[in-house]
gemmi code that builds the backbone of each chain (N, CA, C; Angstrom):
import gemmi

chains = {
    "A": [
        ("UNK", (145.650, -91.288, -16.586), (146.754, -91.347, -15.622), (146.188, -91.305, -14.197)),
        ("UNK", (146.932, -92.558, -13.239), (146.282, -92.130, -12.281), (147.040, -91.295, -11.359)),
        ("UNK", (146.367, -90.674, -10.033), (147.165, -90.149, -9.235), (146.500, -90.361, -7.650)),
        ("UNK", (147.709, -89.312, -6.591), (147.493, -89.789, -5.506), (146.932, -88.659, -4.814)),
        ("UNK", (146.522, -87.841, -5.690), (145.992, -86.843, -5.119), (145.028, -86.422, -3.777)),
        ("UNK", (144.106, -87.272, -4.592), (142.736, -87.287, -3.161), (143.371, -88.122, -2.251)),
        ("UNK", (144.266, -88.604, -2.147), (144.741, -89.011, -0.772), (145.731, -87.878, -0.231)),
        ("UNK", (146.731, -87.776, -0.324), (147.600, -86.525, -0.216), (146.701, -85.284, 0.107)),
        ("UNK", (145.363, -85.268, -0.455), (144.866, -83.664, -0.133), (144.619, -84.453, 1.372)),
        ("UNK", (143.641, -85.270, 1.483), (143.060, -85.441, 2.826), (144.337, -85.771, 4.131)),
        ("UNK", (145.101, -86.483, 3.449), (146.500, -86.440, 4.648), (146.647, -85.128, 5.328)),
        ("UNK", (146.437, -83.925, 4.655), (146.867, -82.658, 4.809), (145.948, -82.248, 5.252)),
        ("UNK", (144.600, -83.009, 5.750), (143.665, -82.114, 6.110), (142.829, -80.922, 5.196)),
        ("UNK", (142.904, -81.275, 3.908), (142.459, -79.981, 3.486), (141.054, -80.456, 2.226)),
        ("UNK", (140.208, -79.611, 2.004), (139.168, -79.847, 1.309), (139.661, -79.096, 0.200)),
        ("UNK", (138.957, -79.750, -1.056), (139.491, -79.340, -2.799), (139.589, -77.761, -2.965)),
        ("UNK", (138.286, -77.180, -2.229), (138.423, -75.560, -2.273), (140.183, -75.062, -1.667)),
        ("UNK", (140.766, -75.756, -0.491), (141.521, -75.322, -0.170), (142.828, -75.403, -1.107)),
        ("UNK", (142.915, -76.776, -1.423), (143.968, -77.233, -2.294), (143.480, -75.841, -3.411)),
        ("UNK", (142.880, -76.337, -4.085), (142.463, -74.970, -5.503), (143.770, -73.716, -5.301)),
        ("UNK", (142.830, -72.957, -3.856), (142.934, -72.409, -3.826), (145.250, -71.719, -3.490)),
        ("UNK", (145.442, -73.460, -2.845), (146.913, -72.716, -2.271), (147.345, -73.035, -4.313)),
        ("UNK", (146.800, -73.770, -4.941), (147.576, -74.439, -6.097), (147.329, -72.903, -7.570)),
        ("UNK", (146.125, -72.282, -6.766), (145.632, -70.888, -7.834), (144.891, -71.851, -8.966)),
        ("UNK", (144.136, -72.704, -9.050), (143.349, -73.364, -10.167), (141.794, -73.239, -9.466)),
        ("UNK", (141.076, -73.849, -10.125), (139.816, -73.734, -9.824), (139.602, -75.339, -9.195)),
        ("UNK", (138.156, -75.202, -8.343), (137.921, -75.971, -7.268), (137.697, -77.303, -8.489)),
        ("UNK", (136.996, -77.075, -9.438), (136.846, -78.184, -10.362), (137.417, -78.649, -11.074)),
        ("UNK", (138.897, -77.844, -10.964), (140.234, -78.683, -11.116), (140.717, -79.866, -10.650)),
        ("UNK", (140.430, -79.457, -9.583), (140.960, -80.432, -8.253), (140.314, -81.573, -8.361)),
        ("UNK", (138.810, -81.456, -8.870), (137.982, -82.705, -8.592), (138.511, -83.708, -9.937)),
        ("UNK", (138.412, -82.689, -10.780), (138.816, -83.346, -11.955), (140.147, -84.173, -12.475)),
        ("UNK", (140.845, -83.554, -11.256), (142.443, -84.119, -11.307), (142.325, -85.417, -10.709)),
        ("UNK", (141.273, -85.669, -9.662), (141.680, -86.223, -8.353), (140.640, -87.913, -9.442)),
        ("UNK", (139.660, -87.359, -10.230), (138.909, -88.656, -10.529), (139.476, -88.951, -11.837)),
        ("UNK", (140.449, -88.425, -12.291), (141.207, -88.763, -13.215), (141.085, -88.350, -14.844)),
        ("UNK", (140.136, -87.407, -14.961), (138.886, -87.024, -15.813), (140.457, -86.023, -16.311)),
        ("UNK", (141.126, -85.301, -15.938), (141.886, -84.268, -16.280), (143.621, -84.882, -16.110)),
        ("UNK", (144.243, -84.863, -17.432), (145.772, -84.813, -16.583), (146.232, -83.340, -16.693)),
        ("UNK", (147.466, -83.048, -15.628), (147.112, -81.449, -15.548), (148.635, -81.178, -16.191)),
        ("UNK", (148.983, -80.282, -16.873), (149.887, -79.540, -17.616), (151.158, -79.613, -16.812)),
        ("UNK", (152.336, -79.787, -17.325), (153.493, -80.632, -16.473), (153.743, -79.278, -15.525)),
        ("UNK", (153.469, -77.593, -15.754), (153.558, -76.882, -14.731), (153.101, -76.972, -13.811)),
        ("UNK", (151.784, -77.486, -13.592), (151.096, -77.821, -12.639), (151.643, -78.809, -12.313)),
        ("UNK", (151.454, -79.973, -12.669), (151.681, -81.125, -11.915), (153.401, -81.017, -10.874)),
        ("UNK", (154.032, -79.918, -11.649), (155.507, -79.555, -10.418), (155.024, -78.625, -9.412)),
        ("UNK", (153.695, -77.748, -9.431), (153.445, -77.201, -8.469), (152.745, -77.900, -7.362)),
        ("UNK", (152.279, -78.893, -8.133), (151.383, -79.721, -6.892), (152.556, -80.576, -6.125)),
        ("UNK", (153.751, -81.210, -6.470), (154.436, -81.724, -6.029), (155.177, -81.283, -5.244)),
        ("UNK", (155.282, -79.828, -5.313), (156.197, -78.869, -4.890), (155.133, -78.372, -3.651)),
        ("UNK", (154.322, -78.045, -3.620), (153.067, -78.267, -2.485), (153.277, -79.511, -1.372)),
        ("UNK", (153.396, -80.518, -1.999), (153.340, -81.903, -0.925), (154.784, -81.722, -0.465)),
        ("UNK", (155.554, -81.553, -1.228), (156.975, -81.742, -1.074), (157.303, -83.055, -1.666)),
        ("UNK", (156.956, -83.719, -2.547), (157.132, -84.855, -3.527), (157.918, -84.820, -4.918)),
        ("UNK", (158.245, -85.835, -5.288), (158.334, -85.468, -6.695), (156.979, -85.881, -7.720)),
        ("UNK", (157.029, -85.562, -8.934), (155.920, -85.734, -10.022), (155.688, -87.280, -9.720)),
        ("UNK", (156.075, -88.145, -9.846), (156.365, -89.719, -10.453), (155.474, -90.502, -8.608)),
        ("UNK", (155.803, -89.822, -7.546), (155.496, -90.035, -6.497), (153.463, -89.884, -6.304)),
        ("UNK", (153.740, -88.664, -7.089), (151.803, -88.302, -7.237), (150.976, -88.978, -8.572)),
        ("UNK", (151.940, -89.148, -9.366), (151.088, -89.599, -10.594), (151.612, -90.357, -11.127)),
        ("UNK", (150.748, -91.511, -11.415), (151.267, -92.762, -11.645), (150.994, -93.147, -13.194)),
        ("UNK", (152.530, -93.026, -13.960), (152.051, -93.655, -15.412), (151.671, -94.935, -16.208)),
        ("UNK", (150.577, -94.558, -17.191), (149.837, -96.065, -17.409), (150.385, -95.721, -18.747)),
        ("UNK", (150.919, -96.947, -19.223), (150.605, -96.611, -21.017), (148.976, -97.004, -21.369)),
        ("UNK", (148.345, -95.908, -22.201), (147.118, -95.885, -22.711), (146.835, -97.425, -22.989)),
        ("UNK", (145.415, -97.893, -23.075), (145.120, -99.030, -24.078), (144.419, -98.281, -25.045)),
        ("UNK", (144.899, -99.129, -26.286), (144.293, -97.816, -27.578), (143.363, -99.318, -28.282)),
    ],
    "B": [
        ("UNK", (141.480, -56.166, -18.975), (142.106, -54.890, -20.007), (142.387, -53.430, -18.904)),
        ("UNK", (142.849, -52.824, -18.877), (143.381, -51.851, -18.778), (142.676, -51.007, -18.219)),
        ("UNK", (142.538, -49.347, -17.727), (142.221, -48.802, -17.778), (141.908, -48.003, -18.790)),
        ("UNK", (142.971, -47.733, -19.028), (143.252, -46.479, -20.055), (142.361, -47.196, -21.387)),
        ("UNK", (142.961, -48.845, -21.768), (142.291, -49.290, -22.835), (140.897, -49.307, -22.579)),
        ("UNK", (140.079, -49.549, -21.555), (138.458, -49.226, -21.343), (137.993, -47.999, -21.918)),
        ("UNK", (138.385, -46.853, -21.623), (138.334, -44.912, -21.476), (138.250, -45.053, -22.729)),
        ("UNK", (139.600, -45.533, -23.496), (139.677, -45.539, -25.423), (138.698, -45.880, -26.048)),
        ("UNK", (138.207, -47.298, -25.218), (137.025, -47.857, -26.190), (135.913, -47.205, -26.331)),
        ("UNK", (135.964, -46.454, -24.959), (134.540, -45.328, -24.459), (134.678, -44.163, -25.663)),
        ("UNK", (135.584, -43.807, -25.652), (136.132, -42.559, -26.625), (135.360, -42.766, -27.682)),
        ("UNK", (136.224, -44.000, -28.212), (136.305, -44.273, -29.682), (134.188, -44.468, -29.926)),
        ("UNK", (133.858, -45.150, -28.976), (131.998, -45.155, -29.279), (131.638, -44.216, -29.170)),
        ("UNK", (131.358, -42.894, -28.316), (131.301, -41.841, -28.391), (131.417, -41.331, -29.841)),
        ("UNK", (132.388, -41.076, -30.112), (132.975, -40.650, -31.171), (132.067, -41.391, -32.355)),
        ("UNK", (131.928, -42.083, -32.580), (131.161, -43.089, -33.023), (129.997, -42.898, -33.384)),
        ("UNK", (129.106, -42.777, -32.244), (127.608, -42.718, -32.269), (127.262, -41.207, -32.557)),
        ("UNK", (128.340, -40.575, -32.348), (128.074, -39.012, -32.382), (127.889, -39.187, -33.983)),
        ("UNK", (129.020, -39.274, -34.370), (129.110, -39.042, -36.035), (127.679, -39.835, -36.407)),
        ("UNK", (127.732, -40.919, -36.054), (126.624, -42.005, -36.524), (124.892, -40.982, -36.660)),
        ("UNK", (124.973, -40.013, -35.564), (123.717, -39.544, -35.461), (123.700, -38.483, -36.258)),
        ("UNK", (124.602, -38.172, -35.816), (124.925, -36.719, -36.846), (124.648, -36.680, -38.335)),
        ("UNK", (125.167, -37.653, -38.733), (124.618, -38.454, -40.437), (123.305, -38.498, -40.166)),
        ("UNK", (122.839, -39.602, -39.706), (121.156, -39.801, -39.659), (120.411, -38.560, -39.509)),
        ("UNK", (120.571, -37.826, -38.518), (119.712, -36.609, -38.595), (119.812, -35.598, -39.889)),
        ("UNK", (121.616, -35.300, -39.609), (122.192, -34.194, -40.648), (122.165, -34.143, -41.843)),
        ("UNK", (121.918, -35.382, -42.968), (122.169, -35.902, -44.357), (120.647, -35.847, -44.620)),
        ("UNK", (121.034, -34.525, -45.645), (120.333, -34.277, -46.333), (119.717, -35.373, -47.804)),
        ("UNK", (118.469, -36.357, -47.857), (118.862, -37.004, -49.174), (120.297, -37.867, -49.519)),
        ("UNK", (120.309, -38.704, -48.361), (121.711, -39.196, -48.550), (121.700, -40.495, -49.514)),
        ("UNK", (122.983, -41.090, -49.783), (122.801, -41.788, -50.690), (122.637, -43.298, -49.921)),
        ("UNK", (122.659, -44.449, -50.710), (121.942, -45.694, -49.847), (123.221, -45.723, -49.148)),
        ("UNK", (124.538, -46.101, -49.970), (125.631, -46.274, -48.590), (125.648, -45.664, -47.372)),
        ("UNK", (125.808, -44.272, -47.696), (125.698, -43.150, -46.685), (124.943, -43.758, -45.508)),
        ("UNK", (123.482, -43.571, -46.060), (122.308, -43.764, -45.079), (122.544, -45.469, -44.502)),
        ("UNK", (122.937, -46.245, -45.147), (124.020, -47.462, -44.468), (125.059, -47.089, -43.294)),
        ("UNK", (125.672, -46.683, -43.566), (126.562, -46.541, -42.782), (126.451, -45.793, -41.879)),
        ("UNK", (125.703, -44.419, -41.498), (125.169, -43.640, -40.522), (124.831, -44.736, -39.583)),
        ("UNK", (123.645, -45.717, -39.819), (123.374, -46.668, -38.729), (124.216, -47.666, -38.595)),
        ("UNK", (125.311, -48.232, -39.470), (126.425, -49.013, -38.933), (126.962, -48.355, -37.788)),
        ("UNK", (127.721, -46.970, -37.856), (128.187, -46.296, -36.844), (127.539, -45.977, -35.156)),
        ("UNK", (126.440, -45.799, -36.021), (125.708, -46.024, -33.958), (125.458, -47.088, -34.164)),
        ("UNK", (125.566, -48.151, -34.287), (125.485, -49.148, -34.196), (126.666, -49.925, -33.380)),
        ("UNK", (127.888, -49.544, -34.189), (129.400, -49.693, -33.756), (129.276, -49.061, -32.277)),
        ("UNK", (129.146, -47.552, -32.389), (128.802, -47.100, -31.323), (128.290, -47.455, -29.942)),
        ("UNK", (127.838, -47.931, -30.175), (126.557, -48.466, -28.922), (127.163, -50.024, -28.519)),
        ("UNK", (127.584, -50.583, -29.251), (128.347, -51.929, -29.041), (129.804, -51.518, -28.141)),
        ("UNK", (130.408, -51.180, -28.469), (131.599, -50.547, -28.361), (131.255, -50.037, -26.643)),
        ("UNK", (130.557, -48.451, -26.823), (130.169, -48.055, -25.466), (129.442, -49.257, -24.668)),
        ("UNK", (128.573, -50.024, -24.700), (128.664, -51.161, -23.486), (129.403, -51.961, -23.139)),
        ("UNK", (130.137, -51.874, -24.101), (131.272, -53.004, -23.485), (132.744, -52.202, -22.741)),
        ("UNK", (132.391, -50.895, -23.677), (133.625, -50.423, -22.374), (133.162, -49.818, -21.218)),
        ("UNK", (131.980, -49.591, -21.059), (131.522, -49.315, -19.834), (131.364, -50.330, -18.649)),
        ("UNK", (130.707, -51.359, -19.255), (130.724, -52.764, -18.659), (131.774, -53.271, -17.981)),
        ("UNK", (132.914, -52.895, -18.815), (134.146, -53.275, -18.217), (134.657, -52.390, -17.137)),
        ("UNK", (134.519, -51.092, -17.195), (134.928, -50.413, -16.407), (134.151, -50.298, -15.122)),
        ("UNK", (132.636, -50.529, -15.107), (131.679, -50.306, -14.503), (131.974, -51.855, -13.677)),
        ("UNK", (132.126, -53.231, -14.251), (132.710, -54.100, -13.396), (134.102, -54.002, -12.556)),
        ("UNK", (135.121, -53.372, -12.971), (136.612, -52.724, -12.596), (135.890, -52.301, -11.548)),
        ("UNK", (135.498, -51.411, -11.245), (135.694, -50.394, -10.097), (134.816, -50.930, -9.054)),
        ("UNK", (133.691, -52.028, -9.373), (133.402, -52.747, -8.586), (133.971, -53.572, -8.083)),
        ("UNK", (134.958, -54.458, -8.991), (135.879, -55.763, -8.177), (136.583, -54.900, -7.515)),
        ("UNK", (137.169, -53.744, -7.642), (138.425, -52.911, -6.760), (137.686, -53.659, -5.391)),
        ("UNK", (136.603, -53.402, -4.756), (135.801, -53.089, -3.790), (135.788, -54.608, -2.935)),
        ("UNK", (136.107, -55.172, -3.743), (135.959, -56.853, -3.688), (137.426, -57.537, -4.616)),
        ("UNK", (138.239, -57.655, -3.520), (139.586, -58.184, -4.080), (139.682, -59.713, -3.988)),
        ("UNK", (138.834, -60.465, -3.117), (138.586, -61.638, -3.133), (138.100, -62.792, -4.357)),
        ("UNK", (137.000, -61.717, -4.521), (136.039, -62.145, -5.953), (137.028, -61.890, -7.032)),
        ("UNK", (137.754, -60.781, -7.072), (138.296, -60.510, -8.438), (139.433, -61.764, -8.490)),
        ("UNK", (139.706, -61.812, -7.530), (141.125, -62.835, -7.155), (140.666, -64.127, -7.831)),
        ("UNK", (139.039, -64.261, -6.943), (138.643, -65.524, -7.609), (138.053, -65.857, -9.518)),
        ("UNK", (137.573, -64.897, -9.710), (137.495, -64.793, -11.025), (138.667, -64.494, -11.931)),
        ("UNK", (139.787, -64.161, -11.439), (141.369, -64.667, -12.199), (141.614, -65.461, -12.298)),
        ("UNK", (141.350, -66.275, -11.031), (141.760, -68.360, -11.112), (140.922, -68.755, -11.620)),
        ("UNK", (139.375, -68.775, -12.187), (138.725, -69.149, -13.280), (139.051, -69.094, -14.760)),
        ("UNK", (139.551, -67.496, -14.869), (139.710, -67.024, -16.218), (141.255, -68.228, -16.637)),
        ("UNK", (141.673, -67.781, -15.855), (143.210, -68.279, -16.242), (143.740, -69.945, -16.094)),
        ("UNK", (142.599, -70.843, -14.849), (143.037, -71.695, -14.576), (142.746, -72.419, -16.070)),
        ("UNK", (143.761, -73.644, -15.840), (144.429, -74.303, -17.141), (143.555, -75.122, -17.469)),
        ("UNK", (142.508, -76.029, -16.594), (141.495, -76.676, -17.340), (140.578, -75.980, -18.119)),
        ("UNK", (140.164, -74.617, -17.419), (138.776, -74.453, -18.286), (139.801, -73.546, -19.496)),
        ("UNK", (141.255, -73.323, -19.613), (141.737, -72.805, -21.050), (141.553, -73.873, -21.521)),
        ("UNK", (141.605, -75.276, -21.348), (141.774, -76.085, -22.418), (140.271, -76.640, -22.646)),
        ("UNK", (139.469, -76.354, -21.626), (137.515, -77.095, -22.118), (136.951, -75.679, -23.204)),
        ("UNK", (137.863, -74.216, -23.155), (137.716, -72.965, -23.883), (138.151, -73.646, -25.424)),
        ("UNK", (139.145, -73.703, -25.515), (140.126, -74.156, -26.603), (139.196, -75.472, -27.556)),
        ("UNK", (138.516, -76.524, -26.693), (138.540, -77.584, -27.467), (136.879, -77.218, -28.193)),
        ("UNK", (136.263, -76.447, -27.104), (135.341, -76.277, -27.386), (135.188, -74.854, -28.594)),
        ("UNK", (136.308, -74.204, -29.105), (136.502, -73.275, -30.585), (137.072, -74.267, -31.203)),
        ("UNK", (137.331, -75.168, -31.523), (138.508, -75.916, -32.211), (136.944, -77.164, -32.920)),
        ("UNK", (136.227, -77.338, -31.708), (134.692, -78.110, -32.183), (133.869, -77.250, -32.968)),
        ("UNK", (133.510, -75.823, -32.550), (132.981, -75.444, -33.240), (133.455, -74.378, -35.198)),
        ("UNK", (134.720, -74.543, -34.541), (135.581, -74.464, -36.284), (135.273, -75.715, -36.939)),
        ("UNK", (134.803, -76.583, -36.808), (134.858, -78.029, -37.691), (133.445, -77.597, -38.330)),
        ("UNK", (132.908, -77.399, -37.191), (131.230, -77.211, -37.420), (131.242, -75.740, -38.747)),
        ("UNK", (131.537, -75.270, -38.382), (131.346, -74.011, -39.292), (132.125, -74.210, -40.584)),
        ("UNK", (133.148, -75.036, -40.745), (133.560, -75.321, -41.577), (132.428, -75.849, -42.481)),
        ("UNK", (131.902, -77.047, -41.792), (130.811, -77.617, -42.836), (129.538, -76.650, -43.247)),
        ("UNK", (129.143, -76.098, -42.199), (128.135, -75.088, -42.407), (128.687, -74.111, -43.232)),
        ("UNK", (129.503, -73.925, -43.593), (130.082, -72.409, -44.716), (129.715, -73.184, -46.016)),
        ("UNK", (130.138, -74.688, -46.143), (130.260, -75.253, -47.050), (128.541, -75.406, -47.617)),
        ("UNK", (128.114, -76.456, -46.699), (126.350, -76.210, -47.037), (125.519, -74.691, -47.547)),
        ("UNK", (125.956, -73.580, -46.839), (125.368, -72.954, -47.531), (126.089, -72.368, -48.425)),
        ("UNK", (127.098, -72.427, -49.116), (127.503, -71.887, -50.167), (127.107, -72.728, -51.456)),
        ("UNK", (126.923, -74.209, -50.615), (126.104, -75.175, -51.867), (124.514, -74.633, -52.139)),
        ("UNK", (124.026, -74.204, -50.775), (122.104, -74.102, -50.532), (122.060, -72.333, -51.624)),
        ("UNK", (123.056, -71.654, -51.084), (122.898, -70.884, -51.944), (123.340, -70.500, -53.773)),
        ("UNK", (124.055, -71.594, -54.207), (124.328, -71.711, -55.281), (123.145, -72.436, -56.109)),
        ("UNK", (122.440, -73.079, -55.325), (121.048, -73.796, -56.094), (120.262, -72.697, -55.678)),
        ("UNK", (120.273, -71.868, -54.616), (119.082, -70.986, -54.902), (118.965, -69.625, -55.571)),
        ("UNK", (120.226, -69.964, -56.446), (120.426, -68.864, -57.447), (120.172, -67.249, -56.927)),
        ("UNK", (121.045, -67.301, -56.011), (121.310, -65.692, -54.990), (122.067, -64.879, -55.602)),
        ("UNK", (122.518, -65.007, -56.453), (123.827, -63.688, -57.036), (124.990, -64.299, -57.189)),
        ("UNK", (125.806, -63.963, -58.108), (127.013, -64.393, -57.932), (128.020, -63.500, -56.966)),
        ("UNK", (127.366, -62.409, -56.370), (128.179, -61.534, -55.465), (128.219, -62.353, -54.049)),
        ("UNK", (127.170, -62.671, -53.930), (127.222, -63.134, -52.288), (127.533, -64.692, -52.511)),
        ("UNK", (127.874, -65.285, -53.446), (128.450, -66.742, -53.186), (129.237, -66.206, -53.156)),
        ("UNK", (130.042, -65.399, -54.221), (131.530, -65.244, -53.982), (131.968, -64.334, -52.567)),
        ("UNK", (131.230, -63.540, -52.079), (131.556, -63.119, -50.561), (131.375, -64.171, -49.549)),
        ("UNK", (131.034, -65.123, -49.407), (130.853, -66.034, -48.807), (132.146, -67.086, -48.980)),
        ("UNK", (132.398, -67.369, -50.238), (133.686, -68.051, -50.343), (134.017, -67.307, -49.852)),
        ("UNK", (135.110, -66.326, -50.189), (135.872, -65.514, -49.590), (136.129, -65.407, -48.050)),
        ("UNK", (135.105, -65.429, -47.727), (135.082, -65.232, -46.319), (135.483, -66.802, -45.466)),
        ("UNK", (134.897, -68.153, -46.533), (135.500, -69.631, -45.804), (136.598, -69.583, -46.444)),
        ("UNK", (137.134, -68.711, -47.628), (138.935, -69.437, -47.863), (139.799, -68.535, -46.625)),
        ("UNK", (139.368, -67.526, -46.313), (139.877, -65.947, -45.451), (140.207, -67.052, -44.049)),
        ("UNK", (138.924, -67.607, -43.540), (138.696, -68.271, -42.168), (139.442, -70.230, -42.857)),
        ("UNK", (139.863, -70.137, -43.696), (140.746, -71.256, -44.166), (142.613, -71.227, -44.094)),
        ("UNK", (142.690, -70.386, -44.802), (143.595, -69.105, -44.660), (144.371, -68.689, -42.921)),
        ("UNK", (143.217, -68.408, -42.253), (143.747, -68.147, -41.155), (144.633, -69.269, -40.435)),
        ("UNK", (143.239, -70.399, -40.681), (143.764, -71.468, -39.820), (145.402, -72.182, -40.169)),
        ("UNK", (145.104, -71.947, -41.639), (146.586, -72.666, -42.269), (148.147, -71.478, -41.579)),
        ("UNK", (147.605, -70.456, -41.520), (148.690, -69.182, -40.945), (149.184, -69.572, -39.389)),
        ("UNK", (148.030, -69.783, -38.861), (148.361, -69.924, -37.365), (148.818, -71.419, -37.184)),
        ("UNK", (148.608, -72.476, -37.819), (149.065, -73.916, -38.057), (150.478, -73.607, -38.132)),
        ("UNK", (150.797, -73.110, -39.256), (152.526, -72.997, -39.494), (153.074, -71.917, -38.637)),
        ("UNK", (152.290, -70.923, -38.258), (152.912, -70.148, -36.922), (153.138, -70.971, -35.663)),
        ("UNK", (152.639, -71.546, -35.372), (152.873, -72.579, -33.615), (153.728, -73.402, -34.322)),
        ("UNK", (153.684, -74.216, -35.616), (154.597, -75.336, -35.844), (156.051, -74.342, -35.241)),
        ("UNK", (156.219, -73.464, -36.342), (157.451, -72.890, -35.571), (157.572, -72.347, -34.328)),
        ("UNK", (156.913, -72.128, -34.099), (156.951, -71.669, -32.590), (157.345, -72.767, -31.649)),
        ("UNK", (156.341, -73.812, -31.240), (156.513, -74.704, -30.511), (157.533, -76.494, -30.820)),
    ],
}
model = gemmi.Model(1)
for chain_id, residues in chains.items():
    chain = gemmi.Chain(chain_id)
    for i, (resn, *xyz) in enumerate(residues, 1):
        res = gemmi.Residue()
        res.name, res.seqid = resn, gemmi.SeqId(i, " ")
        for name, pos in zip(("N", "CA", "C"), xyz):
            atom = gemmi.Atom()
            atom.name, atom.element = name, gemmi.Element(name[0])
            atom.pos, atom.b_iso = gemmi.Position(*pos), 0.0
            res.add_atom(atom)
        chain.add_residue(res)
    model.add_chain(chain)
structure = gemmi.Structure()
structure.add_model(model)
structure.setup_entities()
């Protein structure tokens, strides 16, 4: 899944430690969210939205898998 | 964990290693279990007491450092490394699965007893068992 994360963090001025830290996950969360390596648990993904002031669908963009 | 649950665990090793020594020294001509189990107990003992000391002995250090502790909560708890925790017991249950199996075969050709194959089954249907318990526990659950 992709997302818009690493853009949205840097709009805000803020480096992954910071995000981590306002979101309470770890810094290698963030990286992992942002290169796509991780999709994050739908609680999270409303806290991060709820952070930007977005909705879910606005930050993360759904692919159907190729299987 | 707790306070109080740290102190208990301290207790309970104490308690533990005392008896444990107390046998070893005190037992007169003891019998093989006996003299077994004297060193299971400090054994228990001594496991037990480092780890509740450890814990407590780290406690009263993070008090000192609320930052670090803060930060080692968002490690423990954050949701990726529960799930790189999770996949990585869930890999090594497959693994042990086969390994219970191999040696209950390695030891059935090397003609070990029929006590310890059968403690050995026991112990992969027990850890078979579990998994099938907690399978139909989350089915209902979730």
């Amino acid at each position: 899944m992709k997302n818009r994360l690493e853009a949205l963090r840097k709009a805000r001025g803020l480096n992954q430690e910071e995000l981590a830290d306002a979101l309470g996950v770890s810094r290698q969360t963030i990286g992992s969210l942002e290169n796509g390596r991780y999709n994050p648990s739908i609680l999270l993904a409303f806290k991060i939205a709820d952070f930007f002031d977005l909705t879910i669908e606005e930050i993360f963009i759904y692919e159907e898998e190729s299987k | 964990m707790s306070k109080r649950k740290n102190y208990l665990i301290i207790a309970i090793a104490i308690v533990l290693l005392a008896a444990g020594l107390i046998m070893v020294k005190g037992l007169q001509d003891p019998s093989a279990f006996l003299n077994v189990l004297s060193y299971v107990l400090v054994g228990l003992g001594c496991i037990l007491f480092g780890r509740g000391m450890g814990q407590t002995v780290s406690a009263r250090v993070l008090q000192q450092y609320p930052e670090t502790e803060r930060k080692m909560q968002i490690e423990r708890f954050d949701e990726r490394n529960i799930v790189i925790r999770h996949a990585a017991k869930s890999k090594a249950y497959d693994v042990m699965i086969y390994l219970f199996g191999a040696l209950i075969i390695a030891f059935g050709l090397m003609e070990v007893g029929i006590a310890v194959i059968l403690l050995l089954l026991a112990a992969y249907l027990f850890v078979l068992a579990t998994a099938l318990y907690y399978k139909s526990k989350y089915e209902q659950e979730m």
